[in-house]
C-alpha positions as CSV (number, residue, x, y, z in Angstrom):
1,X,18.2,-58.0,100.4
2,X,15.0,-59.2,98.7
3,X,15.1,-60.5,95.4
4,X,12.1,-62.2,93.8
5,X,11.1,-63.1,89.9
6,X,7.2,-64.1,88.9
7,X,5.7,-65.0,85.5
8,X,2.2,-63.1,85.2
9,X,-0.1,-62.8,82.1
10,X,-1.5,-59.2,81.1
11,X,-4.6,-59.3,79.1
12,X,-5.6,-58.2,75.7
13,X,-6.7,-54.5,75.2
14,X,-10.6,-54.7,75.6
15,X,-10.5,-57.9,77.4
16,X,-13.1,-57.8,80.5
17,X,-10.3,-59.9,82.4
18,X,-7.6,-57.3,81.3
19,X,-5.2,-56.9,83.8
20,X,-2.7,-53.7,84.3
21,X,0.0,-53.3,86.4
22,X,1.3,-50.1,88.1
23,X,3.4,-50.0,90.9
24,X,4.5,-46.7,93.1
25,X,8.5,-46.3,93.8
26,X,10.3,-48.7,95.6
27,X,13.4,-47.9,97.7
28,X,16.2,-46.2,96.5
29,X,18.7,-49.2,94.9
30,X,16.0,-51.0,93.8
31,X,16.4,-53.2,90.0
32,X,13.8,-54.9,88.1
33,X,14.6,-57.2,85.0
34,X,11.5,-57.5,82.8
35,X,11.2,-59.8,80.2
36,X,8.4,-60.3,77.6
37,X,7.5,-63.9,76.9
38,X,4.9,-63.3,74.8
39,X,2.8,-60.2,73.4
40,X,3.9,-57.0,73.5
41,X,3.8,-54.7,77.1
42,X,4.0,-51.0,76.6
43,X,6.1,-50.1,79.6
44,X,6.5,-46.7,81.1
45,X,9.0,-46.2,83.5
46,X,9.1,-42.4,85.4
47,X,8.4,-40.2,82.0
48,X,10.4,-42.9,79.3
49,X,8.0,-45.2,77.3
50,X,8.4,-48.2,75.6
51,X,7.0,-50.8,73.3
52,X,8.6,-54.4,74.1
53,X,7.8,-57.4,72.4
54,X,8.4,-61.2,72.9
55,X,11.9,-62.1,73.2
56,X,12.7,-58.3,74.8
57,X,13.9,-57.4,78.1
58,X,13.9,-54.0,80.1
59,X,16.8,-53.8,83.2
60,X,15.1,-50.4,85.0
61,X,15.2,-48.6,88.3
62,X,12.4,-49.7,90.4
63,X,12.6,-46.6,92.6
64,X,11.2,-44.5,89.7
65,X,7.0,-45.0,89.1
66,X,6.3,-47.8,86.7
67,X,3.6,-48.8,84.5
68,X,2.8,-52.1,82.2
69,X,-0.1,-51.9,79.9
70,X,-1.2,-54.2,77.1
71,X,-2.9,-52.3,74.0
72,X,-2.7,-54.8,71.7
73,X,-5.2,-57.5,70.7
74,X,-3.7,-60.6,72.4
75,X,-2.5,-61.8,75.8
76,X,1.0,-61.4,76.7
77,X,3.0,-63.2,79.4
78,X,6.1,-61.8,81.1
79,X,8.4,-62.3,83.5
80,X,9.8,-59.6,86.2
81,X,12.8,-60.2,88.7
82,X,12.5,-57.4,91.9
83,X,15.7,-57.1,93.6
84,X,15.2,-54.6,96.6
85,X,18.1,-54.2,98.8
86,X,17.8,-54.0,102.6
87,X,14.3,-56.2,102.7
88,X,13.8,-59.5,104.0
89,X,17.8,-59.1,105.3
């Protein structure tokens, strides 16, 4: 079992230093908790989008393809927990 939580900004929309975040499928089992700290993240998770703003939270299935993108005209800060069983056991 691996389970792991970081806090990582994502840039504003037309920033040169903007930053998105897309990560293939992880194994079968696997959780993520994401939690905007700041901002808004438009998060899209196999073919389900969604708008989340400071203060909300998304509990998803990391073995599905997932994106984080931030179209809005500030930074935004969040904070996502990976729990992926059978590594680092």
């Amino acid at each position: 079992m691996h389970a792991a939580t970081q806090t990582l900004p994502l840039m504003a929309a037309g920033s040169l230093d903007r930053i998105d975040y897309a990560s293939e499928a992880h194994a079968l089992g696997t959780k993520e908790l994401l939690h905007v700290l700041s901002g808004s993240v438009s998060m899209t998770v196999g073919d389900e989008g969604v708008e989340l703003r400071a203060g909300d939270a998304l509990w998803f299935s990391g073995h599905l393809p997932h994106t984080l993108a931030n179209r809005k005209g500030r930074s935004a800060r969040f904070s996502l927990s990976v729990y992926e069983p059978g590594v680092g056991a």
